[in-house]
Each structure stands twice: as C-alpha cells, then as structure tokens.
N, C-alpha and C positions, 0 to 999 in steps of 0.2 A: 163777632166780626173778625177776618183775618187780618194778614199785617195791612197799616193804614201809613206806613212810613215814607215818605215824597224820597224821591231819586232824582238826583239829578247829574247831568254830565258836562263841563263846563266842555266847549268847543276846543280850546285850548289844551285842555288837557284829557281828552278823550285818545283812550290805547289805540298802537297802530294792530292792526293784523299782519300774519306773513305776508298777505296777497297785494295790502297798501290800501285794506279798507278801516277806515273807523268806526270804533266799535262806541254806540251813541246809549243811548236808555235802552236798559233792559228788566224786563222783569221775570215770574214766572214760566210765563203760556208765550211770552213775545220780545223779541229782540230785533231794535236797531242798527242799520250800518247808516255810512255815509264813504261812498265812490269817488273822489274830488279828482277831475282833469286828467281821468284815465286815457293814456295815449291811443292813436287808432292803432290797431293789430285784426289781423284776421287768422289768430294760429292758438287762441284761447282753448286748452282743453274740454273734452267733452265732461259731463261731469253729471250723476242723478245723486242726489242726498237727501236724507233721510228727513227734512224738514221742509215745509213748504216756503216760499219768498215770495211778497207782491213789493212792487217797484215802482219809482213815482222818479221819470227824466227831468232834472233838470234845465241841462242845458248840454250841446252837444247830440248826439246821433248814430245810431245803433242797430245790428240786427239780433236779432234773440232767437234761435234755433231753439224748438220744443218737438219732438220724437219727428225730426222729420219736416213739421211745419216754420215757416221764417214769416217773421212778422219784423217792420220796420219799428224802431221805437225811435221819437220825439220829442222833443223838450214840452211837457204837460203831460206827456201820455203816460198811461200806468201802464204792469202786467203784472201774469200770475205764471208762476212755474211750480206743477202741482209734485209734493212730497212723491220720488223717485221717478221722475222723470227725466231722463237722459234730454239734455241742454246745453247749450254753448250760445256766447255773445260773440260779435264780430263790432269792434269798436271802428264808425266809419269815420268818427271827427269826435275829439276830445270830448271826452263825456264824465259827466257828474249826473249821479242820481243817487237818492234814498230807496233803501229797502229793509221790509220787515219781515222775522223770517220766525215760525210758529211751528215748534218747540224754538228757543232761543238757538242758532246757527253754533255758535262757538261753546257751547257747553258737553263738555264730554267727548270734545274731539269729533264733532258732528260734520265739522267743515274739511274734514280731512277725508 
C-alpha cells in the first residue's frame, strides 16, 4: 500500500496565493483551490499552464474564455480548461468557486 496518511485543511487556516486563491487539500496527482468573492473585472490576463483545472461555481457569475470559445459559467455549473490551453475569465458579478487542478497547480512554480 502507498501512503494512507488523511490530510486535512482547516478553512481558517488554509494559505493564501498571490492571486487571493486558497490553497484547500492536496495531494499527489490533485490540488484544491477556493476563489471566495472575486470582484467583477474584465482585464484578467490571458494565461495556458501546464496542468489541467475543472471548476465547480458557487455563487456569482462568469465568462471563461477557452482558445477562442466563451462559455457563461453559473452558480452549479462546472468546467474544464484542458492542460495548455490559452484561457481568461471575465468576472461578471462576484464570484466564488472551487477548483481542482491535476498535477497539483502550485507545486514547482506551475501557477506562474
């Protein structure tokens, strides 16, 4: 068996990122954020990185720019923005959502 060790991250004391994301449970193969009450802006740089992210809105409202296609995101609705794909989000109303991003997002300077 590999490690069998429970992780856990209290809310409270979960790290910030530069960017004002929280960094939630991570493991191996996958890493948590958490987005809380990101203002609307529509000037978010363009960005492709090396790991894949699916995303789960909580509340709040969004567009998600993927090579070219815009999809609206929702409070319930998921997405995928697949490993090196050039991306941007347009915050339309304060937004909060969870995302997993697979290699872990902040390990090795991935998120830079």
């Amino acid at each position: 068996m590999g490690d069998t060790t429970i992780k856990k991250v209290s809310g409270a004391q979960s790290p910030q990122g530069p960017d004002g994301q929280r960094y939630l449970a991570s493991g191996k193969h996958v890493a948590m954020r958490l987005w809380v009450d990101e203002p609307p802006t529509d000037d978010k740089p363009r960005a492709a990185r090396t790991y894949e992210t699916v995303g789960y809105v909580i509340a709040g409202r969004a567009e998600l720019v993927v090579e070219g296609q815009t999809v609206r995101l929702e409070p319930g609705d998921s997405w995928l923005v697949p490993a090196g794909a050039e991306h941007t989000y347009r915050i339309l109303e304060t937004f909060t959502a969870v995302e997993a991003t697979s290699p872990p997002a902040q390990v090795h300077g991935r998120e830079g």
